[in-house]
N, C-alpha and C positions, 0 to 999 in steps of 0.2 A: 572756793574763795568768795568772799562775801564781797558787793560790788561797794565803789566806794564813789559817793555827790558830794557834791560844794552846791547848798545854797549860798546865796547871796540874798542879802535882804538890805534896800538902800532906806535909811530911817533919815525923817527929817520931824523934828519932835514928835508927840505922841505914842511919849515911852508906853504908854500901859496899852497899846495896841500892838508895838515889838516885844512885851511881854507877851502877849498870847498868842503869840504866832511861835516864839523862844520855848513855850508850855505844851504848846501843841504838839510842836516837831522834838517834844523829849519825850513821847510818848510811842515814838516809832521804834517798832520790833522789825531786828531781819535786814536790815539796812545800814551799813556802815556809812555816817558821813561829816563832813563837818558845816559849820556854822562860820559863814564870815558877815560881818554884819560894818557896812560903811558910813558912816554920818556924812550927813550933807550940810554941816556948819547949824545945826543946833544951838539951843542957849545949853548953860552951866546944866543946869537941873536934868536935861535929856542925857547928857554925855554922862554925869553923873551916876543915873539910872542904868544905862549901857554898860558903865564898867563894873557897875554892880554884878551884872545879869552876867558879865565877862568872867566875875571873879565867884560867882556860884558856878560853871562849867558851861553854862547855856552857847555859851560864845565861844569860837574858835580861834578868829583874829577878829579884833577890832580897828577899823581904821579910823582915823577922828580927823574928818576933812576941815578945816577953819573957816572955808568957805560952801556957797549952795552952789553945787555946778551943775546941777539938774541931772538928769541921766544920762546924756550923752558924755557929761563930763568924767 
């Protein structure tokens, strides 16, 4: 049985840096996992780029927080 992860990855803009991390971890052989990727209240343009990356496969859940609640939140 092949094991199965949950990253998490908390994005607060700087889509084209959650792209290359979305690029990198789709290059993983031997690894079942998924991709949950949570915004922390981004502008339009970031969220935009997220569902992009959501709706090419890169993303597993996306959550689209309205607010920045830092990591604790």
């Amino acid at each position: 049985m092949t094991p199965r992860v949950s990253i998490v990855i908390l994005s607060y803009y700087k889509p084209h840096i959650i792209e290359k991390c979305l690029r990198t971890l789709a290059m993983t052989e031997g690894v079942e996992y998924e991709v949950v990727v949570v915004d922390n209240g981004s502008d339009t343009a970031t969220v935009e780029a997220l569902r992009g990356f959501k709706a090419e496969g890169f993303i597993t859940t996306l959550v689209e927080n309205p607010v920045n609640s830092m990591f604790s939140g």
